[in-house]
C-alpha positions as a Markdown table, in Angstrom:
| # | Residue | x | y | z |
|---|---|---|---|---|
| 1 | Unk | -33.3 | 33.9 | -59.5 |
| 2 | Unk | -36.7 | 32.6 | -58.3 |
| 3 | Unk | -37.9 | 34.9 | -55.4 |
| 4 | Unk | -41.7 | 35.1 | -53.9 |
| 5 | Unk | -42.6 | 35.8 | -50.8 |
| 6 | Unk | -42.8 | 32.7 | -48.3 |
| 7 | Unk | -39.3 | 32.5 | -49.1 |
| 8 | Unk | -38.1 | 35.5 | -48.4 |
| 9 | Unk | -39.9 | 35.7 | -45.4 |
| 10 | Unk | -38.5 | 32.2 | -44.6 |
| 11 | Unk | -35.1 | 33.4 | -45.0 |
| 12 | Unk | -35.5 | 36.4 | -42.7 |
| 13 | Unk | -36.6 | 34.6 | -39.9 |
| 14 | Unk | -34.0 | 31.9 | -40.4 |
| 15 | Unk | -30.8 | 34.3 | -40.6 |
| 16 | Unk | -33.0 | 36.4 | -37.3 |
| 17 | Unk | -32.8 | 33.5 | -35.4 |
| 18 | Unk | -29.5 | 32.0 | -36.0 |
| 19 | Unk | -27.7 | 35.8 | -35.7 |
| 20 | Unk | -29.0 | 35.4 | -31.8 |
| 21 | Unk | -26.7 | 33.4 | -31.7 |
| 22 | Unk | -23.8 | 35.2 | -33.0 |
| 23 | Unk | -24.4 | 38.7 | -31.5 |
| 24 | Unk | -22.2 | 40.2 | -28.9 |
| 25 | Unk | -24.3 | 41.2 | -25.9 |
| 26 | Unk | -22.1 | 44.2 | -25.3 |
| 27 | Unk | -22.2 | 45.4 | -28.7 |
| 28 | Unk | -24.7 | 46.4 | -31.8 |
| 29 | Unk | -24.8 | 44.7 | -34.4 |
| 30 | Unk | -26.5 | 46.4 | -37.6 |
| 31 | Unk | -25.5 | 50.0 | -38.8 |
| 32 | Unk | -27.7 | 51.6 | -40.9 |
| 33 | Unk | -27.6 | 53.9 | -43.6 |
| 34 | Unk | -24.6 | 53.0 | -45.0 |
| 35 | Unk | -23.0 | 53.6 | -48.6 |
| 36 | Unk | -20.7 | 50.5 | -49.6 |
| 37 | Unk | -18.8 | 50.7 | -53.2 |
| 38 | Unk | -17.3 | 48.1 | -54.8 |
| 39 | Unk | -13.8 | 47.8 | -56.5 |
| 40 | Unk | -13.9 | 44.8 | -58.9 |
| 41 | Unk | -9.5 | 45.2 | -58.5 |
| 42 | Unk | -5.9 | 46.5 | -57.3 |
| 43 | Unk | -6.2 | 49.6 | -59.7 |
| 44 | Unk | -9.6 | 50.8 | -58.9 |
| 45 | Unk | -8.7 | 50.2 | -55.5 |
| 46 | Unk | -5.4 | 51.7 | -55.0 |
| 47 | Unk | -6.4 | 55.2 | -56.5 |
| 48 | Unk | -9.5 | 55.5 | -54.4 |
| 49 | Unk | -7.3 | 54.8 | -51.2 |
| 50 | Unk | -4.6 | 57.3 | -52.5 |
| 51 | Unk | -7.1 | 59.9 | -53.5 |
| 52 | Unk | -8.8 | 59.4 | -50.1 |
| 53 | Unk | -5.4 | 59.6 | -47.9 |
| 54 | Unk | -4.8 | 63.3 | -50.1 |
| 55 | Unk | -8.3 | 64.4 | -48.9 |
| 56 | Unk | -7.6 | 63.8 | -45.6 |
| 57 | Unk | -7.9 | 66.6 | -43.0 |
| 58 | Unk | -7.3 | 65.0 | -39.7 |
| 59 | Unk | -7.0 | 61.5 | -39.2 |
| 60 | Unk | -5.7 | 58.2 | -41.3 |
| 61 | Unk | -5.6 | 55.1 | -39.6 |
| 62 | Unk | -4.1 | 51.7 | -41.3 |
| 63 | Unk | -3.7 | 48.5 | -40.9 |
| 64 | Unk | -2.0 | 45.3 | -42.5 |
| 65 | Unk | -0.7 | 42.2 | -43.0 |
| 66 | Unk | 1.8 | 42.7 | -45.8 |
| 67 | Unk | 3.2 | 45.6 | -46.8 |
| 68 | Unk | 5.4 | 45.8 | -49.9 |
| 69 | Unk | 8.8 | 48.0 | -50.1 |
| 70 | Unk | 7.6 | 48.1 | -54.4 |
| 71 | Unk | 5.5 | 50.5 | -56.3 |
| 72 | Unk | 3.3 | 50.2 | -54.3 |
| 73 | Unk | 4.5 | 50.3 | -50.9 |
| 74 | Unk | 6.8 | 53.3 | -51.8 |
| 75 | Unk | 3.6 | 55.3 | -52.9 |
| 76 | Unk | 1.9 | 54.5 | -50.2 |
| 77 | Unk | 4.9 | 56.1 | -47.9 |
| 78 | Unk | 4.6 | 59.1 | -49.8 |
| 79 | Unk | 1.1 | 59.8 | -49.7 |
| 80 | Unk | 1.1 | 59.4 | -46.1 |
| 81 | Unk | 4.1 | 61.4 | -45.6 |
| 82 | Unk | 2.5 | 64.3 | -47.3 |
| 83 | Unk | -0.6 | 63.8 | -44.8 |
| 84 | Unk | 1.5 | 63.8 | -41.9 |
| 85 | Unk | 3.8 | 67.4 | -43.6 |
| 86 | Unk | -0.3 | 69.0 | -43.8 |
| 87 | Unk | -1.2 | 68.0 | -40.2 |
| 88 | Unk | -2.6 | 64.6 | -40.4 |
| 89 | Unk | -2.4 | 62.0 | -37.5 |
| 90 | Unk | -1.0 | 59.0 | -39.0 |
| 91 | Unk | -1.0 | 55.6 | -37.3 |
| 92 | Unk | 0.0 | 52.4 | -38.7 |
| 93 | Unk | -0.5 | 48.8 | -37.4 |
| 94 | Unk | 1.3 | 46.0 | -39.7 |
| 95 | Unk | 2.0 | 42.5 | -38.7 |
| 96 | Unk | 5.5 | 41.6 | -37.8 |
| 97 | Unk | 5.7 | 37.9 | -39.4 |
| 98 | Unk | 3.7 | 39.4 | -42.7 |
| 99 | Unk | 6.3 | 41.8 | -43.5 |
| 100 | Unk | 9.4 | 40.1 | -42.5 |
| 101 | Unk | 10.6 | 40.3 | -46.2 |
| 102 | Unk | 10.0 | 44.1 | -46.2 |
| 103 | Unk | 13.7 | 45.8 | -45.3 |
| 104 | Unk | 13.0 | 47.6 | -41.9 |
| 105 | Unk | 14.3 | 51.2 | -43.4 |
| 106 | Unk | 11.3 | 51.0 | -44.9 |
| 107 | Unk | 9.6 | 51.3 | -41.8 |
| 108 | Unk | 12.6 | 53.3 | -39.7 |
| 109 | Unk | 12.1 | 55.8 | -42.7 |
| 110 | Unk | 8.2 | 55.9 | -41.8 |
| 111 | Unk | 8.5 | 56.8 | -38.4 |
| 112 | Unk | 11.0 | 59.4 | -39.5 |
| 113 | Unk | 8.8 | 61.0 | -41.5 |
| 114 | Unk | 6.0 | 61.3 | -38.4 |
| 115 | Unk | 4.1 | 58.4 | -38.6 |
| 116 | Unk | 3.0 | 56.2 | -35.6 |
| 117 | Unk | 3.9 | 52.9 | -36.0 |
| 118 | Unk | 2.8 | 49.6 | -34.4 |
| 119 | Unk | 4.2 | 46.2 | -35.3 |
| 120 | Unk | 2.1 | 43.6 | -34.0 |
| 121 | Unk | 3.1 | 40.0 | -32.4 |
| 122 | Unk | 6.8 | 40.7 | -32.5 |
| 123 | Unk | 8.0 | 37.6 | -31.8 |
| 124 | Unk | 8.8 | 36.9 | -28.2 |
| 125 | Unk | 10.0 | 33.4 | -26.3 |
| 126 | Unk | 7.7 | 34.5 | -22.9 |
| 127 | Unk | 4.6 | 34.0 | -25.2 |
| 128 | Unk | 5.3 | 30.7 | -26.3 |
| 129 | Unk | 4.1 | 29.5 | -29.9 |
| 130 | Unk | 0.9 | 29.8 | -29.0 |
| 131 | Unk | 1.6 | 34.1 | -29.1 |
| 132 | Unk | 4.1 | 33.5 | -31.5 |
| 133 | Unk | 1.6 | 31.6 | -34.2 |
| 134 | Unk | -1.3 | 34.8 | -33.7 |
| 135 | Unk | -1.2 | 37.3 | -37.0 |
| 136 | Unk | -2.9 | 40.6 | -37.9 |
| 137 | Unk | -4.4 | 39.7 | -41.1 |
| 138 | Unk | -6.5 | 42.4 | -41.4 |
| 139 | Unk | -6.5 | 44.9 | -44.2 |
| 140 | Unk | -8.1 | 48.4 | -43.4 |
| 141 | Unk | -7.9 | 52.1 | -44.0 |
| 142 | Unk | -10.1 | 54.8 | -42.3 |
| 143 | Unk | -9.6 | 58.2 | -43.1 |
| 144 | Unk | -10.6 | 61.0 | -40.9 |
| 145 | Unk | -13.1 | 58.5 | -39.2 |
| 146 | Unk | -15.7 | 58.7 | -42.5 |
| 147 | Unk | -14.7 | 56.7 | -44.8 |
| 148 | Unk | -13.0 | 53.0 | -44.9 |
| 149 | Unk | -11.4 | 50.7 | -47.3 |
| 150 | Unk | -11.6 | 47.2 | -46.8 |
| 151 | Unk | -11.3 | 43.7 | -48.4 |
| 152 | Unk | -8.3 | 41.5 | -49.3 |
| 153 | Unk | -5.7 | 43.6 | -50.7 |
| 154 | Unk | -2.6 | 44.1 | -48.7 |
| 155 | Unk | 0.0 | 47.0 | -50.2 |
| 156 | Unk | 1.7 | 45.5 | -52.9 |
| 157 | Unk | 2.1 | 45.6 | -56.8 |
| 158 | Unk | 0.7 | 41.9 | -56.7 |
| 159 | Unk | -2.3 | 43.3 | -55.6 |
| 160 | Unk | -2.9 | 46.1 | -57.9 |
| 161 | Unk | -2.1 | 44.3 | -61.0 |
| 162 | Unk | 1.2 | 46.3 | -61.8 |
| 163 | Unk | 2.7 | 42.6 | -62.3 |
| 164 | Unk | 2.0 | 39.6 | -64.9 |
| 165 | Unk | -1.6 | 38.3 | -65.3 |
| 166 | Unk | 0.1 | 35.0 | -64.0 |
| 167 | Unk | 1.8 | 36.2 | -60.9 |
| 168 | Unk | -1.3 | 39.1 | -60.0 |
| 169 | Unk | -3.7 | 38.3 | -57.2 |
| 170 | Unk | -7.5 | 38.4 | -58.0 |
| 171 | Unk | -8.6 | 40.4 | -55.3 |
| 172 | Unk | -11.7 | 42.7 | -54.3 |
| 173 | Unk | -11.6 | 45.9 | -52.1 |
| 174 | Unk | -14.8 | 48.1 | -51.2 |
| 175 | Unk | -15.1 | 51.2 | -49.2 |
| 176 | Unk | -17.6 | 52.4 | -46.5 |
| 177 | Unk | -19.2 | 55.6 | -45.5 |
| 178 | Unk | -21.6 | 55.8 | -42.8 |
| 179 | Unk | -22.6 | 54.3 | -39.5 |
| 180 | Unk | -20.3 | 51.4 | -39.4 |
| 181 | Unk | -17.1 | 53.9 | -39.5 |
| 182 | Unk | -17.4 | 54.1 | -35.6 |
| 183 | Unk | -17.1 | 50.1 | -34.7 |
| 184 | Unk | -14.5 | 49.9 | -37.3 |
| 185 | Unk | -12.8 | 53.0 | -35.3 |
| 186 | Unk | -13.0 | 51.1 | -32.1 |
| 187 | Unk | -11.6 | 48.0 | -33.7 |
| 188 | Unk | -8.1 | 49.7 | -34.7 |
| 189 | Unk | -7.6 | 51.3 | -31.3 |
| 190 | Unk | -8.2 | 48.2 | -29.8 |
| 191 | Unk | -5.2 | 46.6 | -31.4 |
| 192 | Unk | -3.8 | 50.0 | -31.1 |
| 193 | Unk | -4.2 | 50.0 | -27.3 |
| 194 | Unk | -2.9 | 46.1 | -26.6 |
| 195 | Unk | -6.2 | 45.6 | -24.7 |
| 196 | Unk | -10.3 | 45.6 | -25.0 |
| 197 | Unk | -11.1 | 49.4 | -24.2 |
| 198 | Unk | -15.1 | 48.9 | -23.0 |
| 199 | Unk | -15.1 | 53.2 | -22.3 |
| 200 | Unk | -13.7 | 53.4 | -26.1 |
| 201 | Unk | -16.2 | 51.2 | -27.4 |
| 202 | Unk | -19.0 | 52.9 | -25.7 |
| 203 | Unk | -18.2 | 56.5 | -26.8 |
| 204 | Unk | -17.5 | 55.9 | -30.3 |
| 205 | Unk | -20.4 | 53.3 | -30.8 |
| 206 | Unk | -22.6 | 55.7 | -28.8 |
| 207 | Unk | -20.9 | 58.7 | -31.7 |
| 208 | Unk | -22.6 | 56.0 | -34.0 |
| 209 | Unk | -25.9 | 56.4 | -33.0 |
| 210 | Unk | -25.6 | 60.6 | -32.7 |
| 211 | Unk | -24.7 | 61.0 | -36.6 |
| 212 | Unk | -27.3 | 62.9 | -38.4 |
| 213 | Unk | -25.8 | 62.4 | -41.8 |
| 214 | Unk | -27.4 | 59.8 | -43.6 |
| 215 | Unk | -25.3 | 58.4 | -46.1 |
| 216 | Unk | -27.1 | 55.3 | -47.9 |
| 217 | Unk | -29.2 | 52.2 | -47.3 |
| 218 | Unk | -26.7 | 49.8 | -47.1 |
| 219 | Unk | -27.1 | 48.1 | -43.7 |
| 220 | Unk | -23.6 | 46.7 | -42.3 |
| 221 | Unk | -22.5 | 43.8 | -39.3 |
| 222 | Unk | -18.6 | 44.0 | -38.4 |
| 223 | Unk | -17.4 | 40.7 | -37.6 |
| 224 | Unk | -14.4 | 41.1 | -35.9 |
| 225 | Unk | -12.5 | 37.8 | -34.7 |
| 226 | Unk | -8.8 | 37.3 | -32.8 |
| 227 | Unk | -7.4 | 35.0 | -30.8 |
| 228 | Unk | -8.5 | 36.4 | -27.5 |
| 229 | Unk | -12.5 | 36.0 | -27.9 |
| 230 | Unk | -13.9 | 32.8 | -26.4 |
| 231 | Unk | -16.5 | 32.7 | -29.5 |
| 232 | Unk | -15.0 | 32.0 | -32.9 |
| 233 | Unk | -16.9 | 34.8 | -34.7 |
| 234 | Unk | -15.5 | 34.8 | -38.0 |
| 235 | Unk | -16.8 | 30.8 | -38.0 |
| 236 | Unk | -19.9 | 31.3 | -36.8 |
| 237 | Unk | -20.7 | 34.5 | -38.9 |
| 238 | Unk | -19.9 | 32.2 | -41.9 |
| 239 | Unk | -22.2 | 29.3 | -41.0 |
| 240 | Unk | -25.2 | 31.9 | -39.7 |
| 241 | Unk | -25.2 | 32.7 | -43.9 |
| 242 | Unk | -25.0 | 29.5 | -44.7 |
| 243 | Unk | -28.0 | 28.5 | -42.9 |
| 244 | Unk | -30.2 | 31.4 | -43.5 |
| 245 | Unk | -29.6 | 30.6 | -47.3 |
| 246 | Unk | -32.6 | 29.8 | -49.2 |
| 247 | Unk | -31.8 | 29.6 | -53.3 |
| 248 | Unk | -28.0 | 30.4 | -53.7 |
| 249 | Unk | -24.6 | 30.7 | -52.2 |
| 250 | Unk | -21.6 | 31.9 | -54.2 |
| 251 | Unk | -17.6 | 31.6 | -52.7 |
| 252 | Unk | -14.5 | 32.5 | -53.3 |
| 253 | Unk | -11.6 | 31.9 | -51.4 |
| 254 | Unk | -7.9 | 31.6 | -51.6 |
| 255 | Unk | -7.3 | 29.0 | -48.7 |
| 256 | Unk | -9.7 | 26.5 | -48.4 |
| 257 | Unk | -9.3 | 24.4 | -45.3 |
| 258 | Unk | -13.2 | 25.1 | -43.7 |
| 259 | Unk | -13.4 | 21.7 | -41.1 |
| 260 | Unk | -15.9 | 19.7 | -40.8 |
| 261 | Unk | -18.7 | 22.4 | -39.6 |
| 262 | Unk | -18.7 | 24.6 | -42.6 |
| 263 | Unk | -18.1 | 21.3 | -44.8 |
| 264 | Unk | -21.9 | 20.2 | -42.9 |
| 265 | Unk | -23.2 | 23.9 | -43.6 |
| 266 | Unk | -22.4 | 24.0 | -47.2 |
| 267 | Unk | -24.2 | 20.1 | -47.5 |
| 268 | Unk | -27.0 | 20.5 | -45.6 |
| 269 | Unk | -27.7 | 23.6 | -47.9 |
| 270 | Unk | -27.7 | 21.7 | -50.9 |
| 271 | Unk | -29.8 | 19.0 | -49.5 |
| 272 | Unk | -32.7 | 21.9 | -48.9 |
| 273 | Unk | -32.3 | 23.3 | -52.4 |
| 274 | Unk | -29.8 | 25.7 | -52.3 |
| 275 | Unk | -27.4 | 25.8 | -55.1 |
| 276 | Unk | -23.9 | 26.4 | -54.4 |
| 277 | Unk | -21.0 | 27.1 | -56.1 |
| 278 | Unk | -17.3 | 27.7 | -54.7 |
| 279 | Unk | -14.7 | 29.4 | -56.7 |
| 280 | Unk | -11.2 | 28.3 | -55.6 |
| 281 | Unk | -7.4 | 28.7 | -56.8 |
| 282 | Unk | -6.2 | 26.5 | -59.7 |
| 283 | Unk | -2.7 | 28.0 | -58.4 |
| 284 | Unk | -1.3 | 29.2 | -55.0 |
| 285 | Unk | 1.2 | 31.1 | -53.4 |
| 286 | Unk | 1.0 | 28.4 | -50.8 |
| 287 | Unk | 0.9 | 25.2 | -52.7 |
| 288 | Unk | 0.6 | 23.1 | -49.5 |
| 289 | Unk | -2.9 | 24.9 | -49.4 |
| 290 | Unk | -4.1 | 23.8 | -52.2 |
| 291 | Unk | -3.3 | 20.0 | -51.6 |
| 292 | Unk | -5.3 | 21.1 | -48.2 |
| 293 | Unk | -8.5 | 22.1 | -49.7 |
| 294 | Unk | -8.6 | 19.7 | -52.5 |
| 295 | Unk | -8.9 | 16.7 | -49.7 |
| 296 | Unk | -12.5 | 17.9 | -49.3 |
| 297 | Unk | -13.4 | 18.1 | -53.1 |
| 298 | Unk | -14.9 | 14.6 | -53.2 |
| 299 | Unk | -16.9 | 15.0 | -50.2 |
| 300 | Unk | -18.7 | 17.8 | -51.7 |
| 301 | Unk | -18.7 | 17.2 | -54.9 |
| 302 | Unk | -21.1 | 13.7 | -54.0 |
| 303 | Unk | -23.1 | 16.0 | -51.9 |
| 304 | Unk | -23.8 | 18.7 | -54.5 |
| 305 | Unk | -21.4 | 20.8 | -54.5 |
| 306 | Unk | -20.4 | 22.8 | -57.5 |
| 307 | Unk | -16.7 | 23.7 | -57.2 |
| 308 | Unk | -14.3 | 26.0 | -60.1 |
| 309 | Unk | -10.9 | 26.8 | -59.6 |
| 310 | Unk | -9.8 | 30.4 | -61.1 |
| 311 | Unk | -6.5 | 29.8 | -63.4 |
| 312 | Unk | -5.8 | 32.5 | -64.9 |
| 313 | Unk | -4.5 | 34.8 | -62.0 |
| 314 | Unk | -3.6 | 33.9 | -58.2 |
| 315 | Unk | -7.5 | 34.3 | -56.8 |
| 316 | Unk | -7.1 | 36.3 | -53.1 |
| 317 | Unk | -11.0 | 37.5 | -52.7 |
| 318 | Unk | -12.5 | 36.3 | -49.7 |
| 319 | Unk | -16.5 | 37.0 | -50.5 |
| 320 | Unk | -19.6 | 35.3 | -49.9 |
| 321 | Unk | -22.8 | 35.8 | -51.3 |
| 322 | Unk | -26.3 | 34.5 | -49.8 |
| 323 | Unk | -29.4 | 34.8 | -52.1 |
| 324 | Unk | -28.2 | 37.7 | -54.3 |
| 325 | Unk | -28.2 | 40.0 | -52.1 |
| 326 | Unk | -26.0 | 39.7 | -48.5 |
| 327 | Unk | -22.4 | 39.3 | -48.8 |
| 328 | Unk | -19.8 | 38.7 | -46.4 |
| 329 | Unk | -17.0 | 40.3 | -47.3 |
| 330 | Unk | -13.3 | 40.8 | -46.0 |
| 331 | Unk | -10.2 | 39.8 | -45.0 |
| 332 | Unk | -11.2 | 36.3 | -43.5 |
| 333 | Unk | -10.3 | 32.8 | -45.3 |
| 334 | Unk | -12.6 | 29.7 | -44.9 |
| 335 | Unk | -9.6 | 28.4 | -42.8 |
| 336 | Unk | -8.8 | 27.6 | -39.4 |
| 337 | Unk | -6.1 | 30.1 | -39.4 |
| 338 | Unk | -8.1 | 32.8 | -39.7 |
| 339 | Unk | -11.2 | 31.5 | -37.9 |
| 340 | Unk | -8.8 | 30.4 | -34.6 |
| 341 | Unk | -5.5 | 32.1 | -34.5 |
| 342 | Unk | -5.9 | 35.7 | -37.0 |
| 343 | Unk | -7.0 | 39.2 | -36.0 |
| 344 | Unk | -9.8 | 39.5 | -39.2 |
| 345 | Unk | -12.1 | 41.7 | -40.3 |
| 346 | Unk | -15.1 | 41.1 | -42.3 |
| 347 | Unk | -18.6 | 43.4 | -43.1 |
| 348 | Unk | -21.8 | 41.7 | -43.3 |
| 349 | Unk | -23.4 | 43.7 | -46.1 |
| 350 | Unk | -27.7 | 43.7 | -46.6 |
| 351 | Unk | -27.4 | 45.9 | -49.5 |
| 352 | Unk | -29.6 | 44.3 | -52.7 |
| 353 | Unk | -26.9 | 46.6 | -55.4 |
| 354 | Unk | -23.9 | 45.5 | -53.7 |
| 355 | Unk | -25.5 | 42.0 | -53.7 |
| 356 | Unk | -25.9 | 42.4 | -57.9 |
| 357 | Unk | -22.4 | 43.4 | -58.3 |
| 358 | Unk | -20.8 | 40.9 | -56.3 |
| 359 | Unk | -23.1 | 37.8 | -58.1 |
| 360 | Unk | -22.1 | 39.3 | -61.2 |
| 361 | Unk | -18.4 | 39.0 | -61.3 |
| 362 | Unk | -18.3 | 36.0 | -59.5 |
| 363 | Unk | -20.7 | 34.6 | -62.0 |
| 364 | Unk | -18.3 | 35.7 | -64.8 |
| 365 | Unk | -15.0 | 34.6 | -63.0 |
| 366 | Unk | -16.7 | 31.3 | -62.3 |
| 367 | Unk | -17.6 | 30.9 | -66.3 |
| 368 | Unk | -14.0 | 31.6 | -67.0 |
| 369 | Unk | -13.0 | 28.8 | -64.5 |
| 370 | Unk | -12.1 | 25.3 | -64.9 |
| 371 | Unk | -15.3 | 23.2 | -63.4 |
| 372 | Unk | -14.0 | 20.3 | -61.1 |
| 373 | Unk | -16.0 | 17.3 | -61.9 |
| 374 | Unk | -16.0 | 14.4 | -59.7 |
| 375 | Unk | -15.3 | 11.3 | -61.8 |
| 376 | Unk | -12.2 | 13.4 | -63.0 |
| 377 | Unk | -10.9 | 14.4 | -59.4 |
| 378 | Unk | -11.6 | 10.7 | -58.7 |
| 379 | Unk | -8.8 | 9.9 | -61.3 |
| 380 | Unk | -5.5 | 11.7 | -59.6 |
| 381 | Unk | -2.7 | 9.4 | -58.4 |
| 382 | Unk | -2.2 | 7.8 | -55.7 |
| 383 | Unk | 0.9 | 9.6 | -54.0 |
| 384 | Unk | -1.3 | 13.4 | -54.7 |
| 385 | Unk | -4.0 | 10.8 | -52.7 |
| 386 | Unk | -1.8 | 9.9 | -49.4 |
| 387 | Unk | -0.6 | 13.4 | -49.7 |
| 388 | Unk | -4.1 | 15.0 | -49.0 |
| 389 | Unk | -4.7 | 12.3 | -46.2 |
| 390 | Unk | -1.5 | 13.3 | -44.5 |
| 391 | Unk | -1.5 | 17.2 | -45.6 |
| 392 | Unk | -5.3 | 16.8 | -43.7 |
| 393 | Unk | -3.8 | 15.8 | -40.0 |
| 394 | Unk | -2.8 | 19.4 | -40.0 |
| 395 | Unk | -4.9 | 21.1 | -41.1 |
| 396 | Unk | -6.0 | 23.3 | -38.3 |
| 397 | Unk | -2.3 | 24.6 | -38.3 |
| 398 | Unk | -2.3 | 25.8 | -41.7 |
C-alpha cells in the first residue's frame, strides 16, 4: 500500500476529530501499552483459553452467547471446575435465549461444582418484547484480571473446527494483556451487577492508570454497546473508521444488514479513493440473513464496492480493518441487532503488527472467495427479487 506523509497525517486528524464524537465523557478511551495476539481459528484459540484458565490463580470471569453441551462445552466445565477445586473465583454470564438448546444439567451441574452463574434476559412477560428481544452476544474470558480472550467464538465444536469444513464457522479470537484488562473488568460486573456501577468504573479504570507493568505498544478503545445507552456506540465506532479511512478498508462479517448510514459510509469512502472490499457468507446458519444482506449488493456494487462471499466454511469473524493498520475487532455484526438491541463487545486496536496479520488472512480468504459481480447479481430471478424487497421491511428486527 501507498503511504507518505500528508496522508497519514490526514487520516489522523480525520479519525481525532470524528472519535470526539464517539467518546464517553465519563470514561477513557485509549489504553496503552497493550500486547494483542491473534488466533487465525477455533484450535489455536481454544487451547490458549484452556491453558490460560489452568494458570489461573484467583480470578476467571466468562461470558457468552452460546454455550455448547459438546466437546467443547464439556471441556470447558472441566477446566473450570478444576479452577474452582484450586481456589479460583469462577463467574459465568451466558445468555438465556442463546443457549436454549443446551440441557440445563449442564448448567445445574456447573453451579454444583462452585461456579457462579448468571443467565441473562430470562424471559419475563413484565418486560415486554422490547426486554424480551435484548441478548448478551458477547464473547469474553478474563483470567485473574490480566489477560482476556475475545472475538467471535462462542464454546462450541463448530467453532473450533472439531466438525466438517462445511458445517465449521470461520472465526477469529485474540487475546489482551495490558491496560485495557481494567475497562473490560468493569464491563462484566456491570452485567454482573444488573446496573451501571459509576464507583466500580472509577476504581478499576483509576487501577488502569496505576499499573507499572508495561506490556506492549498496542494501543486499545473498548466499545461497549447494549440496549440501555442512549448513543448507539457499536454504530458509530464503525462509521468513525469508516470515515477516517484514507487508502483501504477490509470486512468481514456474518450478518450483513448495516442500514442506510453505514451503506453511505462505505460509498462515500470509495468516492474519495478508498478501496473497499467486504468478505461475506456464501452460506448461513440463518439463511433469512443472507437474503437480508444481499438486498444491498447492487447498491454498492454501482458505487464501488468490491464484495466476496466465503464458501467454503460458515464465515463468523466480525473484523474491520482501516489502512493496514487499525482493526476493529469483536463480537459485533454490521447489523441492527447488534448495533440496537445486543450487549457487544468490540476493541479498537492501533497496533501496525496486528494490523499486518489481520490484512493478511483476509486478503487470502478473500482470494479463495467467490467475487460478486454486478451484471451477474443483476441476473437472479424475480421471486429471490421480491424476496429481498420484502425480507428488507424488517430488517432492523433481524
Amino acid at each position: 500500500m501507498r503511504s507518505n506523509h500528508f496522508t497519514n497525517e490526514k487520516r489522523l486528524s480525520r479519525f481525532i476529530r470524528l472519535l470526539k464524537r464517539l467518546r464517553p465523557l465519563e470514561l477513557p478511551v485509549t489504553h496503552r501499552h497493550n500486547s494483542v495476539e491473534l488466533f487465525q481459528g477455533g484450535r489455536q484459540f481454544f487451547e490458549a483459553l484452556f491453558n490460560a484458565i489452568r494458570s489461573a490463580e484467583h480470578t476467571i470471569l466468562l461470558e457468552y452467547y452460546l454455550i455448547h453441551n459438546d466437546h467443547i462445552g464439556s471441556g470447558l466445565a472441566s477446566e473450570l471446575a478444576a479452577a474452582v477445586q484450586r481456589g479460583v473465583t469462577v463467574k459465568l454470564i451466558y445468555d438465556y435465549i442463546g443457549c436454549l438448546d443446551t440441557p440445563t444439567s449442564y448448567f445445574k451441574n456447573l453451579s454444583k461444582q462452585g461456579i457462579k452463574l448468571l443467565a441473562f434476559n430470562v424471559p419475563s412477560f413484565k418486560r415486554g418484547f422490547y426486554g424480551f428481544d435484548k441478548r448478551d452476544h458477547r464473547k469474553m474470558t478474563i483470567v485473574d484480571g490480566t489477560l482476556a480472550f475475545l472475538g467471535g467464538l462462542n464454546i462450541g465444536d463448530e467453532y473450533a473446527g472439531c466438525v466438517a469444513d462445511n458445517e465449521s464457522f470461520r472465526d477469529l479470537g485474540f487475546s489482551i494483556r495490558g491496560e485495557a484488562i481494567c475497562e473490560l473488568e468493569t464491563i462484566f460486573h456491570e452485567t454482573w451487577d444488573g446496573e451501571r456501577s459509576e464507583s466500580i468504573a472509577r476504581t478499576v479504570l483509576e487501577r488502569s492508570r496505576l499499573l507499572e507493568n508495561k506490556n506492549g505498544d498496542a494501543l486499545v478503545n473498548i466499545i461497549s454497546g447494549g440496549p440501555r445507552q442512549r448513543r448507539f456506540y457499536i454504530r458509530e465506532a464503525f462509521q468513525v473508521n469508516i470515515a477516517s479511512a484514507a487508502e483501504e478498508i477490509l470486512i468481514a462479517t456474518p450478518y450483513f444488514v448495516p442500514g442506510p448510514r453505514i451503506i453511505r459510509s462505505l460509498l462515500r469512502a470509495v468516492r474519495r479513493g478508498v478501496r473497499v472490499r467486504l468478505l461475506l457468507p456464501a452460506r448461513s446458519d440463518v439463511p433469512l440473513m443472507l437474503l437480508l444482506g444481499r438486498s444491498s449488493y447492487a447498491t454498492l456494487l454501482r458505487g464501488g464496492v468490491e464484495i466476496f462471499e466465503l464458501e467454503r466454511e460458515i464465515l463468523h469473524a466480525k473484523v474491520m480493518l482501516i489502512d493496514a493498520e487499525r482493526t476493529v475487532i469483536g463480537s459485533a455484526n454490521l447489523d441492527q441487532r447488534s448495533f440496537h438491541r445486543n450487549l457487544e463487545i468490540n476493541c479498537m486496536v492501533d497496533n501496525v503488527q496486528f494490523g499486518a496479520q489481520i490484512r493478511e488472512l483476509l486478503l487470502e480468504e478473500i482470494d479463495g472467495s467467490l467475487s460478486v459481480k454486478l451484471d451477474v447479481h443483476e441476473l437472479r430471478g424475480i421471486l429471490i427479487r421480491v424476496m429481498e424487497r420484502v425480507v428488507s421491511l424488517f430488517g432492523w428486527f433481524a
